[in-house]
C-alpha positions in Angstrom: 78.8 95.5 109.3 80.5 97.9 111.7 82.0 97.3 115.2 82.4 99.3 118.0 85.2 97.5 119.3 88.3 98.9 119.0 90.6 96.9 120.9 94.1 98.6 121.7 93.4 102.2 119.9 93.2 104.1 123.2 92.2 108.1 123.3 95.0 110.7 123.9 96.1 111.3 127.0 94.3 115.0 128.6 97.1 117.8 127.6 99.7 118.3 129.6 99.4 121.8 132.2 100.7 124.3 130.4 100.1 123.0 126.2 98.9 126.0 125.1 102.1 128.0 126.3 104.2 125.1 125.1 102.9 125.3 122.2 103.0 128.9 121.3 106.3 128.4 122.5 107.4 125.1 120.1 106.2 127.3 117.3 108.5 129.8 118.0 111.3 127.3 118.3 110.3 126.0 115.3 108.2 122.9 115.4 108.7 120.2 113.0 105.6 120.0 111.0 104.3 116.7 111.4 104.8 113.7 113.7 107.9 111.1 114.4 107.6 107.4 114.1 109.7 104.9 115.1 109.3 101.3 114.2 111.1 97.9 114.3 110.7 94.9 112.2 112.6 91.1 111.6 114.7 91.3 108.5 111.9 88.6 106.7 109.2 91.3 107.0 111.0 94.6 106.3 109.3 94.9 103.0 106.0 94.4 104.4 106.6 96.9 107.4 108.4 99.5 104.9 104.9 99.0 102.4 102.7 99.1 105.4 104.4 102.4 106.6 104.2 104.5 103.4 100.8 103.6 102.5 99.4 104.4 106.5 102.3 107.3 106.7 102.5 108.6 103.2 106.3 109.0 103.7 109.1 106.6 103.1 110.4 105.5 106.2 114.2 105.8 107.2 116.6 102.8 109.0 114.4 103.1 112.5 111.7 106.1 112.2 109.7 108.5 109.8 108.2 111.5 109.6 105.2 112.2 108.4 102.5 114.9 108.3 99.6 112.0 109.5 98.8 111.6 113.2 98.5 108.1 113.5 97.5 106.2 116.5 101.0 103.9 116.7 99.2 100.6 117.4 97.3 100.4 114.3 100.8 99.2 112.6 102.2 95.5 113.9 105.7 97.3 113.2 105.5 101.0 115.1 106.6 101.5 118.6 106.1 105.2 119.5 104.2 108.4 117.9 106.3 111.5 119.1 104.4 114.8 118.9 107.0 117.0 118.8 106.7 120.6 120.6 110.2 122.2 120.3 113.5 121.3 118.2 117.1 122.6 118.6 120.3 121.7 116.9 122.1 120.6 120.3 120.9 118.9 123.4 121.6 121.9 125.4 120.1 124.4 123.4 116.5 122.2 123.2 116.7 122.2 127.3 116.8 125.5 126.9 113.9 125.5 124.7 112.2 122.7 126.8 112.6 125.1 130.2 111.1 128.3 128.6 107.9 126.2 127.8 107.4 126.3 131.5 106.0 122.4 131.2 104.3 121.3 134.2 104.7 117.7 133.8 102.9 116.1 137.5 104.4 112.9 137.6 107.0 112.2 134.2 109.3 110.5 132.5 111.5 111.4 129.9 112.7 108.5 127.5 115.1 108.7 124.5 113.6 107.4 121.0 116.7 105.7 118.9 116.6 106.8 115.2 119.3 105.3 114.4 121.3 108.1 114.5 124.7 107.0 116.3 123.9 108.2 119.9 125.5 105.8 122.7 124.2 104.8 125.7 126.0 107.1 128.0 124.6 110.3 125.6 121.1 108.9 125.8 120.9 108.5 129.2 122.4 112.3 129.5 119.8 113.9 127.1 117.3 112.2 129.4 118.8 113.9 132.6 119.3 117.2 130.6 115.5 117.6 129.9 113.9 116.3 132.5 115.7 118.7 134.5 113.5 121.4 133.1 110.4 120.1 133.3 108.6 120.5 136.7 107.1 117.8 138.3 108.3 114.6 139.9 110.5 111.8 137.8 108.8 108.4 137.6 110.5 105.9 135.8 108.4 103.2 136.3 104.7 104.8 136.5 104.6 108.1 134.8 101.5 110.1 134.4 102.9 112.0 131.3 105.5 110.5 128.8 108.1 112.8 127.2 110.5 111.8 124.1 113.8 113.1 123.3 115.0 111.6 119.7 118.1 112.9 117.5 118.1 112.7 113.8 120.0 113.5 111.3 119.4 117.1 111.1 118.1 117.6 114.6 117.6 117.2 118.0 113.7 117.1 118.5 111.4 117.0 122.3 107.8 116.6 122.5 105.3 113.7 123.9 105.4 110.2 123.7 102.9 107.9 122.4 104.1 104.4 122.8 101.7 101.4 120.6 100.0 98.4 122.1 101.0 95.4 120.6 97.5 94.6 120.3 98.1 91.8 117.6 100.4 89.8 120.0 96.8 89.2 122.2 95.2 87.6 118.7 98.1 85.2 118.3 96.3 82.5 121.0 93.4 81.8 119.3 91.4 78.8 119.5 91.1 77.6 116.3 94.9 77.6 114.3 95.7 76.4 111.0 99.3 75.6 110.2 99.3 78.1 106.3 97.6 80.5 107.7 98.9 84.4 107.9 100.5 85.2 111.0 98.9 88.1 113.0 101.4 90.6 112.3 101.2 90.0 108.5 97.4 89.9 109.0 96.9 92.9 110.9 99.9 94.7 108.0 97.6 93.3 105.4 94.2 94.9 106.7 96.1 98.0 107.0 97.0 98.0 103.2 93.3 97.6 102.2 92.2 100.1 104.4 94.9 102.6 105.3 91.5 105.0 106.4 88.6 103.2 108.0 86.0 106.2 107.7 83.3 105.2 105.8 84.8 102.4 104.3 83.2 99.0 103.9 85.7 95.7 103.6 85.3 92.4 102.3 87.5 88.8 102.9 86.2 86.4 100.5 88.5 83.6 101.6 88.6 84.4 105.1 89.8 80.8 106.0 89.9 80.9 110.2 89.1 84.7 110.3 92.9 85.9 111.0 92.7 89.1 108.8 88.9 90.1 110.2 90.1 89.8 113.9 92.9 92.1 112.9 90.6 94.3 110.5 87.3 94.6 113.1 90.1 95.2 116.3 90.8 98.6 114.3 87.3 99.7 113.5 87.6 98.4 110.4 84.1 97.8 109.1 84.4 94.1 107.2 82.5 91.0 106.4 84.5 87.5 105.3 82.7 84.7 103.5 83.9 80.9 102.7 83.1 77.9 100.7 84.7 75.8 103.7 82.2 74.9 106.4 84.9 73.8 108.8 86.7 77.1 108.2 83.7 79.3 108.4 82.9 77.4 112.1 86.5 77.8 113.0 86.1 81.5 112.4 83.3 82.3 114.3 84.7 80.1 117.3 87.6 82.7 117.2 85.9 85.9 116.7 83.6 85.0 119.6 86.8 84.1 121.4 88.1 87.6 121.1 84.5 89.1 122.1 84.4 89.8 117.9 80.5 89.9 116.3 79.5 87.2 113.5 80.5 88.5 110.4 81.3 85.3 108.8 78.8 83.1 106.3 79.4 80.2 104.5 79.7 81.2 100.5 81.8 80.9 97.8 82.8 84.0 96.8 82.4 83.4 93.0 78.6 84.1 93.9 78.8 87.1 96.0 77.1 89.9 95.0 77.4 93.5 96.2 80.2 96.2 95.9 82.8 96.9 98.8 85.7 99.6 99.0 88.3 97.1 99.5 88.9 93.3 99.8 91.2 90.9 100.9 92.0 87.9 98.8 94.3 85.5 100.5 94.2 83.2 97.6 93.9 79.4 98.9 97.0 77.1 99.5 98.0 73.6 99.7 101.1 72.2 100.5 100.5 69.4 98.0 99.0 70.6 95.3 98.6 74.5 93.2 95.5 75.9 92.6 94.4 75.9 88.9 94.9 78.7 86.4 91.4 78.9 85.6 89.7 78.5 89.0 92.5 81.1 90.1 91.3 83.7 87.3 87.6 83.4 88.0 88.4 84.4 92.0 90.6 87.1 91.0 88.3 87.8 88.7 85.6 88.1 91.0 87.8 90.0 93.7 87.8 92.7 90.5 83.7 92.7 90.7 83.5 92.5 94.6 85.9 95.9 95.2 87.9 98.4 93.7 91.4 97.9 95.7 92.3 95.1 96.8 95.1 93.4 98.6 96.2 89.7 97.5 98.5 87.2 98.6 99.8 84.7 96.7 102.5 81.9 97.0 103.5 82.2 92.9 103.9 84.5 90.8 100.2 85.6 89.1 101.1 88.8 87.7 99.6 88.0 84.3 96.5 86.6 86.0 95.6 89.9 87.6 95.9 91.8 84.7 93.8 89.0 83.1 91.5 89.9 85.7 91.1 93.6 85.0 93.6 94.8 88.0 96.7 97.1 87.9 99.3 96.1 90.5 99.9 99.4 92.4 102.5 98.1 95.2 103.6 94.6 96.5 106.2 92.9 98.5 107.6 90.1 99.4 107.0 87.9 102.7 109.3 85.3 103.9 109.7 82.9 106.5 112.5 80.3 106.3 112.1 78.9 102.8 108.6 79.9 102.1 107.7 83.3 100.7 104.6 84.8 100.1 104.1 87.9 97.9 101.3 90.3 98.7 99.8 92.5 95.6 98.3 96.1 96.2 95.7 95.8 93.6 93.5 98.8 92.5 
């Protein structure tokens, strides 16, 4: 079932006056070919973002950005806080203002903000970079309400200009939800989680078979993701639906268990179930990986021991994982193809 709703993916801003000769311009200058990321993450998930960034990216990411050649709208990832599009790069700071001047930018109302790479640049420097090139961009300086949003970054190799995209945290909305349940994912690991399964949403059709209180659909259908989730738990299935219909989300919960489904899918979630007093049996955990293997060709579980032998039992190869922690506990999520 699709959705329209695509909560926090906005369209580009229009192009700012001038593009076409900045453009023709950045090429001359030399262009990096592809886009800037820049991303931040607590310690406990940095395998999760750094998974989640070269299977969306496919690039592996550096201490505080990548580079990749896929234009990515930055507030599909939990972890990414800016897309820069870059149109000119220089070795120093002075020679990209002079690069940043010749494109003759005609910026209206603009600010230029310096991106931190992680490349040792100290405040005083930033701040100067800043001052540098918005001193050759026409228009009028607005700090606090800009109609256009510049980046200035330094790497390793490079000093690098071009437009800003800054992400939504759009998962940060989904945290206040009506219905909560103490094991279930956070909305961060959630919304990560979705974007393993389905790194490209065209076309592709998604399935949660142990949806539990719907936290990976409301991350999945908030990205256009087109899913359906199914459990064997009544009081799960009717806490899902009161929190997709909190968010302004369609139905696309029913009450099943999902050793019964039928059908084929693209991908599928399988959050395997967890109690804090007791494990879940070998055998009743082979038949649902098992039937994750029949439901969809890639799938992304999560597991709270290891089960490696169980999924090849179950006719998977393990592709990617990482590890998730918080405090003591520590889940490990599988990419599963």
């Amino acid at each position: 079932m699709m959705t329209e709703r695509r909560e926090g993916l906005r369209d580009d801003p229009p192009a700012v006056s001038g593009f076409a000769e900045a453009a023709q311009a950045a090429v001359t200058a030399g262009t990096p070919a592809g886009w800037l990321y820049s991303y931040a993450c607590h310690e406990e998930e940095r395998e999760l973002c750094r998974l989640e960034l070269r299977t969306l990216l496919a690039c592996e990411p550096g201490d505080r950005y990548c580079e990749s050649g896929v234009r990515l709208d930055p507030s599909r990832s939990p972890f990414l806080k800016e897309r820069i599009d870059p149109l000119c790069e220089a070795e120093t700071a002075e020679e990209l203002a002079r690069l940043v001047e010749a494109m003759r930018l005609d910026g209206g109302l603009f600010k230029v903000r310096f991106v931190p790479t992680g490349y040792p640049v100290d405040y005083a420097g930033r701040r100067e970079a800043e001052r540098l090139i918005g001193g050759r961009i026409r228009g009028q300086a607005e700090m606090r309400r800009p109609d256009r949003l510049f980046a200035v970054t330094r790497t390793e190799e490079r000093w690098v200009f071009g437009t800003c995209t800054e992400a939504e945290p759009v998962w940060l909305r989904h945290k206040d939800k009506p219905q909560q349940y103490s094991t279930a994912l956070g909305t961060r690991v959630a919304r990560a989680v979705a974007n393993l399964a389905v790194p490209r949403p065209e076309g592709v059709r998604a399935v949660d078979p142990c949806c539990g209180i719907g936290t990976v659909l409301i991350e999945a259908l908030s990205m256009g993701i087109a899913i359906v989730g199914y459990d064997r738990n009544p009081l799960a299935v009717a806490g899902a639906r009161r929190n997709l219909a909190h968010f302004g989300m369609p139905d696309v919960v029913r009450l099943a268990d999902m050793r019964t489904l039928t059908g084929r899918y693209d991908a599928a979630v399988l959050d395997l179930p967890y109690n804090l007093c007791s494990r879940l049996p070998d055998e009743e955990r082979l038949e649902l990986l098992t039937s994750a293997r029949r439901l969809a060709v890639r799938a992304v579980i999560v597991t709270t021991e290891p089960i490696d032998e169980a999924i090849r039992a179950a006719g998977f190869r393990i592709e990617d994982c990482c590890s998730v922690r918080k405090g003591t506990f520590e889940r490990q999520i599988l990419v599963c193809s």
